[in-house]
N, CA and C atoms as an extended XYZ file, in Angstrom:
351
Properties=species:S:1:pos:R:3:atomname:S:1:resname:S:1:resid:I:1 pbc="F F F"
N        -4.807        7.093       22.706 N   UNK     1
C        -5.418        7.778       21.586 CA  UNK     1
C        -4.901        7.185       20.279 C   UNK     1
N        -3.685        7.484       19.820 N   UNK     2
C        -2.774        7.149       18.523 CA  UNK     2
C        -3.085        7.787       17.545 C   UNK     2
N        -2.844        7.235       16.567 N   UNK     3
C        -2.612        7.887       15.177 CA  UNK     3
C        -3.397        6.923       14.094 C   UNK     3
N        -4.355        7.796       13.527 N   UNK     4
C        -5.084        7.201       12.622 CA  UNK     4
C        -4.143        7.860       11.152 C   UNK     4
N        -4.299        6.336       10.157 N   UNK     5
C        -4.424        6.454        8.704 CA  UNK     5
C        -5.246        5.647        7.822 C   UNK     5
N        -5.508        6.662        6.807 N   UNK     6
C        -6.020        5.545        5.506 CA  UNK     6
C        -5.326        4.681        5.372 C   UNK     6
N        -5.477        2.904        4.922 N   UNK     7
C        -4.582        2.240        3.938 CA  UNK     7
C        -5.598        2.216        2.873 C   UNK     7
N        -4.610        1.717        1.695 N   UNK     8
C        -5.470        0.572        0.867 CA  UNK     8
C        -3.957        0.018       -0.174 C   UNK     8
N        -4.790       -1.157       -0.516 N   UNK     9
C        -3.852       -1.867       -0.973 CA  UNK     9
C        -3.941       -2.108       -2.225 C   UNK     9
N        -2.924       -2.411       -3.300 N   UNK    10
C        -3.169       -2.704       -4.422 CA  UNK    10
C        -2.040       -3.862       -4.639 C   UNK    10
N        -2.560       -4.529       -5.666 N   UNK    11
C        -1.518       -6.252       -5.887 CA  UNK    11
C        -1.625       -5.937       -7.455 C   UNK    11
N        -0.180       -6.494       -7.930 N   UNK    12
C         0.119       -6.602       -9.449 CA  UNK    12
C         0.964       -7.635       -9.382 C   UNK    12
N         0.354       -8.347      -10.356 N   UNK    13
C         1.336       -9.573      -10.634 CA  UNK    13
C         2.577       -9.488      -11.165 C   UNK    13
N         3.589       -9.744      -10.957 N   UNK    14
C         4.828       -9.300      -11.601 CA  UNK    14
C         5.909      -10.937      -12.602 C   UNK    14
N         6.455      -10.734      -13.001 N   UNK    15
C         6.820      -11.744      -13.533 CA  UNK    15
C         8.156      -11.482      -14.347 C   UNK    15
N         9.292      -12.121      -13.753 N   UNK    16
C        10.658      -11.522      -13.480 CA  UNK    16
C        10.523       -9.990      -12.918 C   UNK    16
N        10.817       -9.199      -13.962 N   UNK    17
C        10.857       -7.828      -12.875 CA  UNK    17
C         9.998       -6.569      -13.057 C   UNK    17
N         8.601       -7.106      -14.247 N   UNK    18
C         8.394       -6.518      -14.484 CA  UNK    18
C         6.674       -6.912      -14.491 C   UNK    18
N         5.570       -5.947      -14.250 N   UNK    19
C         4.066       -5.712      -13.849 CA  UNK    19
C         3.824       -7.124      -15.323 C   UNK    19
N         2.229       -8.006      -15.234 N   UNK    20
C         1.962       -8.787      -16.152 CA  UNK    20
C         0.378       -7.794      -16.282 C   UNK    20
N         0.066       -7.920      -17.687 N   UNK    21
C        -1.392       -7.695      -17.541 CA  UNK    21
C        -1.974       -8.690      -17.236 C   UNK    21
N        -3.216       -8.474      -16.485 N   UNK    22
C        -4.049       -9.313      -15.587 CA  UNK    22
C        -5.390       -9.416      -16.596 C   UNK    22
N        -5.966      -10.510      -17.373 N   UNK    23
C        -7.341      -10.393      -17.715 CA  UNK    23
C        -8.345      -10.560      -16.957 C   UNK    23
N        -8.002      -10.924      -15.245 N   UNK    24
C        -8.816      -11.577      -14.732 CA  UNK    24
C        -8.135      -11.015      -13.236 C   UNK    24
N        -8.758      -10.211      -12.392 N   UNK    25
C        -8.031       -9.865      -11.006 CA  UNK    25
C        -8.325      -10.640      -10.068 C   UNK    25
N        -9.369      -11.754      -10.141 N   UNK    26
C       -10.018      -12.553       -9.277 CA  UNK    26
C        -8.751      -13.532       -8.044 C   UNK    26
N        -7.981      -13.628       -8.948 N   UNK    27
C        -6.594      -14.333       -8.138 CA  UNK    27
C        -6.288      -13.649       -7.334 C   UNK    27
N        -5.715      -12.325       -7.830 N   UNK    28
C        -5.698      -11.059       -6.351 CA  UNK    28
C        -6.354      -10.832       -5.560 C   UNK    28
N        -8.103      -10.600       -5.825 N   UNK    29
C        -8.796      -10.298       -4.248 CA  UNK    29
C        -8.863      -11.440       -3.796 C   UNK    29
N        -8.594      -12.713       -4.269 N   UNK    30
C        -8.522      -13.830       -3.158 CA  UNK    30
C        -7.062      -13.571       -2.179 C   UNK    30
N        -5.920      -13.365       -2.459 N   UNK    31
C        -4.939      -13.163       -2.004 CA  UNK    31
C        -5.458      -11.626       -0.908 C   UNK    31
N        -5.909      -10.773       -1.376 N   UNK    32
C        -6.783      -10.059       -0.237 CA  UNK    32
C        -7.535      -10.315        0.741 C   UNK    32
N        -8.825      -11.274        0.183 N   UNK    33
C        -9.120      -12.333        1.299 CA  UNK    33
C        -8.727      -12.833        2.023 C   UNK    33
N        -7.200      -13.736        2.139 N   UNK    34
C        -6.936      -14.549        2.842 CA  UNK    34
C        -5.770      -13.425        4.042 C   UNK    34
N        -5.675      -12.574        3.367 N   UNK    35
C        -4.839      -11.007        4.198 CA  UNK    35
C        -5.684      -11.052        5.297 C   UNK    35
N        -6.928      -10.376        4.683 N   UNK    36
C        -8.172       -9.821        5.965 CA  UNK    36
C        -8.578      -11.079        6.996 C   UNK    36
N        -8.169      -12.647        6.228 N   UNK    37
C        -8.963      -13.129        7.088 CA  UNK    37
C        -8.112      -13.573        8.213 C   UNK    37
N        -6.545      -13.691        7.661 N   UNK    38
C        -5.273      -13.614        8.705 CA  UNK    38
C        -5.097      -13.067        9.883 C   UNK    38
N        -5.520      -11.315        9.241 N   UNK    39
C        -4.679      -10.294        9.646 CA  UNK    39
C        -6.033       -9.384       10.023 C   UNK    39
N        -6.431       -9.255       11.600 N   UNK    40
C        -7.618       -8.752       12.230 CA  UNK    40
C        -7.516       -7.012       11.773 C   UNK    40
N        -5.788       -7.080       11.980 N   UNK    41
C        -6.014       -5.664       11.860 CA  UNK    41
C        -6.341       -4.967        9.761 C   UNK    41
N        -5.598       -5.782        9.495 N   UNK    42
C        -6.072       -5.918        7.860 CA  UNK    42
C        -7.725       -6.006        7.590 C   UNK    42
N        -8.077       -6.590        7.753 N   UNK    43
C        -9.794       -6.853        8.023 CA  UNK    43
C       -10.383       -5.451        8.087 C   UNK    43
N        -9.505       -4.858        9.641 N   UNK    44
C       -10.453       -3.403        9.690 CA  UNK    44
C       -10.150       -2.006        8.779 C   UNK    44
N        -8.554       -2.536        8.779 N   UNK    45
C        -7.822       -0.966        7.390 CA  UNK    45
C        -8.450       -1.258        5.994 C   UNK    45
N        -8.831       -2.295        5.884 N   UNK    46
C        -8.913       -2.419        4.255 CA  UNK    46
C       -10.379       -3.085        3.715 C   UNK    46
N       -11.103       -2.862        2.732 N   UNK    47
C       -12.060       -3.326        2.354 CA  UNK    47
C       -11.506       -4.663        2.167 C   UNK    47
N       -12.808       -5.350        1.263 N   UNK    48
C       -12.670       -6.380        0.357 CA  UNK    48
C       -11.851       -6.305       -0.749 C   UNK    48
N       -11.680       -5.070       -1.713 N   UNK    49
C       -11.380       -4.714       -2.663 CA  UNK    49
C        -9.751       -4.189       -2.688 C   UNK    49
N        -9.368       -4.308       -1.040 N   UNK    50
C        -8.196       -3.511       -0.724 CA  UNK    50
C        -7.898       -1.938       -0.695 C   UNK    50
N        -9.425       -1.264       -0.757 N   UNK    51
C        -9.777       -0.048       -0.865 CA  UNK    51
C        -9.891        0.345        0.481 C   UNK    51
N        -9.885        1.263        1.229 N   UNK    52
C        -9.687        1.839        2.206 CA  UNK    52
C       -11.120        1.934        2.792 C   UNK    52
N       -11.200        1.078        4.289 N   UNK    53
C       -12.303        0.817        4.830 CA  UNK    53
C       -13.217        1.730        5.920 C   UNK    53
N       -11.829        2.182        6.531 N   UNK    54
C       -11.597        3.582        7.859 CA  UNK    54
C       -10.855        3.985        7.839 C   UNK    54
N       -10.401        4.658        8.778 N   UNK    55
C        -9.278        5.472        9.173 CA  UNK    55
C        -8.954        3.754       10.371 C   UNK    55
N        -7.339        3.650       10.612 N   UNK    56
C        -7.048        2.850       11.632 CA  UNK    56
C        -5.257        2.692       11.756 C   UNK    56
N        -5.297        2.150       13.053 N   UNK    57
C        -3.672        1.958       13.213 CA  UNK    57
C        -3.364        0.766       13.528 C   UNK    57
N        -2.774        0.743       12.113 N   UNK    58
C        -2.141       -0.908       11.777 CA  UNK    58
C        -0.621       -0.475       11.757 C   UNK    58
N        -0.358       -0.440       13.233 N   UNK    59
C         0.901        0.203       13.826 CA  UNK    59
C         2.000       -1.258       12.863 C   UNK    59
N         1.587       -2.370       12.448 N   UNK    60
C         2.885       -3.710       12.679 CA  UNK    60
C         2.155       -4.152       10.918 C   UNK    60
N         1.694       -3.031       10.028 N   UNK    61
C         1.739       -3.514        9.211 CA  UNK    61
C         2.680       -3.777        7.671 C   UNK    61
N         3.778       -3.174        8.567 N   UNK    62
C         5.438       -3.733        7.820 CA  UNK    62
C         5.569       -4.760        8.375 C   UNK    62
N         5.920       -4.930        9.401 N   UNK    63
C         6.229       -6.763       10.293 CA  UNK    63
C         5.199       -7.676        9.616 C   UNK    63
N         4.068       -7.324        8.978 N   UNK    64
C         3.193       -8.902        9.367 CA  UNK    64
C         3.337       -8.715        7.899 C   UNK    64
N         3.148       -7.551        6.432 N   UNK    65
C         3.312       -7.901        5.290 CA  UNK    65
C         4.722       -8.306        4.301 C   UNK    65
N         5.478       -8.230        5.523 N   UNK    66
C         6.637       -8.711        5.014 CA  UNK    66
C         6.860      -10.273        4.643 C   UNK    66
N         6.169      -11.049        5.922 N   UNK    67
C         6.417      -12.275        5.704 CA  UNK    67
C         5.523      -12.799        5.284 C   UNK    67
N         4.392      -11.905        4.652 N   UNK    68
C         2.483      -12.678        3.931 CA  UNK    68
C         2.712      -12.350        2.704 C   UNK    68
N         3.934      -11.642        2.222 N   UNK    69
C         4.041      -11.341        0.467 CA  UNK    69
C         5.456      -12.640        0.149 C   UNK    69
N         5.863      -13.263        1.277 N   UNK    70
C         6.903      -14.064        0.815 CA  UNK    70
C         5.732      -15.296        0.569 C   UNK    70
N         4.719      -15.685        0.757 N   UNK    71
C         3.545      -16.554        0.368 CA  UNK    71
C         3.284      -16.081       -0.976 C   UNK    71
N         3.277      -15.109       -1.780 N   UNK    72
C         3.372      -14.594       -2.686 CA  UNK    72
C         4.393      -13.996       -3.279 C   UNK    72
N         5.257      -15.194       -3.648 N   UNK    73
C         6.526      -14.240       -4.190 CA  UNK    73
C         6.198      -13.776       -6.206 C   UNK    73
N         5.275      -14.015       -6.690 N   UNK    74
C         5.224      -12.772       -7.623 CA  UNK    74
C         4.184      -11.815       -7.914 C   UNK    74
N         3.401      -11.906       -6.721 N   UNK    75
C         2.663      -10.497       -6.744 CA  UNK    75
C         3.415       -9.296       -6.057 C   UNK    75
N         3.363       -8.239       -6.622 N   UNK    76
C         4.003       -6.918       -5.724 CA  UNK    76
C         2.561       -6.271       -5.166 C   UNK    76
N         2.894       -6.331       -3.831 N   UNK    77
C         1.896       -5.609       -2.792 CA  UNK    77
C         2.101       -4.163       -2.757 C   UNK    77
N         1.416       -3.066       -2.888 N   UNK    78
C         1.386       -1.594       -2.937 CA  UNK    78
C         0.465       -0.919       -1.807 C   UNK    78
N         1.162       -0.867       -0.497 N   UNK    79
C         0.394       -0.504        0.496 CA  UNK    79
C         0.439        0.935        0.420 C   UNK    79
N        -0.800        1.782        0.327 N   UNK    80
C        -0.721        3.165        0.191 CA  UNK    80
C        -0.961        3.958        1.864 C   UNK    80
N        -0.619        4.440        2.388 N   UNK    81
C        -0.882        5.105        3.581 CA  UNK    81
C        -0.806        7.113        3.497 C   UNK    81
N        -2.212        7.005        4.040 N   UNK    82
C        -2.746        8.463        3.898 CA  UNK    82
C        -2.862        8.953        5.529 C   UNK    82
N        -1.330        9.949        6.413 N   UNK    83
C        -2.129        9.464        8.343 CA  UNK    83
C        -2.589       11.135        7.888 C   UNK    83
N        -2.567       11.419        9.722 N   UNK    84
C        -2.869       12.503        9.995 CA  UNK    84
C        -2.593       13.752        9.627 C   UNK    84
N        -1.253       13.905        9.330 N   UNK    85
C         0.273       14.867        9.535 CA  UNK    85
C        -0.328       15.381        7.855 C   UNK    85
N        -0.497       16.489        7.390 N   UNK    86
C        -0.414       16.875        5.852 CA  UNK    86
C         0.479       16.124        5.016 C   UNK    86
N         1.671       16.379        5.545 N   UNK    87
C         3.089       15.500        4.728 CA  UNK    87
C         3.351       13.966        4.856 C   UNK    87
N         1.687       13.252        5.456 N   UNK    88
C         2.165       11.903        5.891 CA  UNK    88
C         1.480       11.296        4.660 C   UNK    88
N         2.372       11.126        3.672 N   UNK    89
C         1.340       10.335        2.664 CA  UNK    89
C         2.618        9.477        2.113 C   UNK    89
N         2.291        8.238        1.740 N   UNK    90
C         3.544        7.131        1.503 CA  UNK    90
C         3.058        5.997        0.545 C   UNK    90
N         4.191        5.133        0.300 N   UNK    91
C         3.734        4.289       -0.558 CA  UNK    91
C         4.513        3.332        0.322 C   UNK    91
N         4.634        1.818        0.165 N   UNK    92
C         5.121        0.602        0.734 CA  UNK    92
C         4.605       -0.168       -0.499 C   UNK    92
N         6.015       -0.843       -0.777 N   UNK    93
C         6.230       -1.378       -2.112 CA  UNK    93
C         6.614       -3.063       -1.283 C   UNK    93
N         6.234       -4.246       -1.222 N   UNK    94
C         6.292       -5.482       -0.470 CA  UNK    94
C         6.310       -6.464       -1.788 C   UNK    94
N         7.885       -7.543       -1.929 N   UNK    95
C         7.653       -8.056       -3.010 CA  UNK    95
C         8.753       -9.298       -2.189 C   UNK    95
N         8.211      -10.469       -2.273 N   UNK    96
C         8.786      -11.763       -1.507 CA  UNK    96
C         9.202      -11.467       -0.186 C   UNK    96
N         8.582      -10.983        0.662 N   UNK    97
C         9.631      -10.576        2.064 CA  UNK    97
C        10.318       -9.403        2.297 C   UNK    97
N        10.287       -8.435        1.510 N   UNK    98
C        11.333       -7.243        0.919 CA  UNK    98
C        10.485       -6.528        0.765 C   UNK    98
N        10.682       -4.963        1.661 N   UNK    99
C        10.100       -3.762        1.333 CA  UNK    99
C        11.011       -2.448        0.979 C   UNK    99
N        10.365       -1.411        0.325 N   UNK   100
C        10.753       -0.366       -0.343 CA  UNK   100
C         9.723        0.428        0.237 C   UNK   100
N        10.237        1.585        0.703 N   UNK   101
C         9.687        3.024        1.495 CA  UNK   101
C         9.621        3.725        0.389 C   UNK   101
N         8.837        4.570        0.014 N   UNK   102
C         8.358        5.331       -0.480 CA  UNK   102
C         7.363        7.032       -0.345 C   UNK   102
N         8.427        7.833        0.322 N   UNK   103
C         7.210        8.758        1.305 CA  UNK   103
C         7.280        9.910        0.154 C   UNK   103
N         6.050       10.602        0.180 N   UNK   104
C         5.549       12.036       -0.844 CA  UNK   104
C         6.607       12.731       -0.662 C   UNK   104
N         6.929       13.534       -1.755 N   UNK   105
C         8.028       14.752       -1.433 CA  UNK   105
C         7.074       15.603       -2.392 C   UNK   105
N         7.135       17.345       -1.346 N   UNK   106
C         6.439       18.202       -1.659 CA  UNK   106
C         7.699       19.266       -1.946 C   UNK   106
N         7.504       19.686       -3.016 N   UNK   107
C         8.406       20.539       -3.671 CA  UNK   107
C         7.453       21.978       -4.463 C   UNK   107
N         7.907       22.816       -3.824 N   UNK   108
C         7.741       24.507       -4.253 CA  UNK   108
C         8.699       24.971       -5.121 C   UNK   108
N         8.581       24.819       -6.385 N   UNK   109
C         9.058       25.667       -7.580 CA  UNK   109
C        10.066       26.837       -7.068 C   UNK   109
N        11.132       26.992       -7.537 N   UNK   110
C        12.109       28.304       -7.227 CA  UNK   110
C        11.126       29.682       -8.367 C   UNK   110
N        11.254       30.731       -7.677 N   UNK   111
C        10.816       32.141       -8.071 CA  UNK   111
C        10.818       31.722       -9.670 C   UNK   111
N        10.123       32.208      -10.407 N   UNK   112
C        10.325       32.798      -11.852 CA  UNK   112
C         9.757       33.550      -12.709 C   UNK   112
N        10.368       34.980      -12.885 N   UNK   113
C         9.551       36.210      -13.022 CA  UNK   113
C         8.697       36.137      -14.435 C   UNK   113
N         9.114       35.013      -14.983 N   UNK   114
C         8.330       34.834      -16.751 CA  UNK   114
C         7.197       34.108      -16.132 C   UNK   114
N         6.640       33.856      -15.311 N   UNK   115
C         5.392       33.095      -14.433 CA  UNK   115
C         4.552       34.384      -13.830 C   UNK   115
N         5.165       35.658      -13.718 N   UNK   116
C         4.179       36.309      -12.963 CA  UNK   116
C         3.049       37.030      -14.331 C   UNK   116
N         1.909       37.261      -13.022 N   UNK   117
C         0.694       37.399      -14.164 CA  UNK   117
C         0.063       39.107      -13.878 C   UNK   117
């Protein structure tokens, strides 16, 4: 059976350590292109656009974007993942070979009686 999630992906050019404005994104969806045309399972999680294509399980897609963003060492890759679970919503931050976890934290406000209506 498994476990379905949304991806989608987003690319920013970075330059030393910090985001560049882009006048032109065309460099990036080629670097998307050559993802999907790599990576079968990339192809089916992700549009053209890196926008979210289906629901799918791209169970090894830390293993395979680890070493396809060191081909790109100054774009930062922003893999978003939306699964099943309410609380499964995450970010994956991929920049030369190197990832950063990023999972939602859901936080409920403590009581406060100047709030009641």
């Amino acid at each position: 059976m498994g476990y379905n999630t949304h991806y989608s992906l987003h690319l920013d050019l970075m330059i030393g350590s910090k985001k560049a404005e882009l006048l032109d994104d065309e460099p990036l969806r080629e670097v998307i292109r050559k993802l999907r045309e790599e990576n079968e399972e990339a192809r089916f999680a992700l549009a053209e656009d890196g926008g979210s294509e289906q629901v799918s399980k791209w169970y090894t897609h830390e293993e395979e974007l680890k070493p396809f963003s060191e081909k790109y060492p100054n774009v930062l890759f922003t893999l978003s993942g939306e699964g099943e679970e309410n609380d499964d919503i995450w970010k994956k931050y991929f920049l030369n070979g190197k990832v950063q976890v990023a999972k939602a934290e859901v936080r409920i406000p403590d009581f406060d009686p100047g709030k009641l209506a």
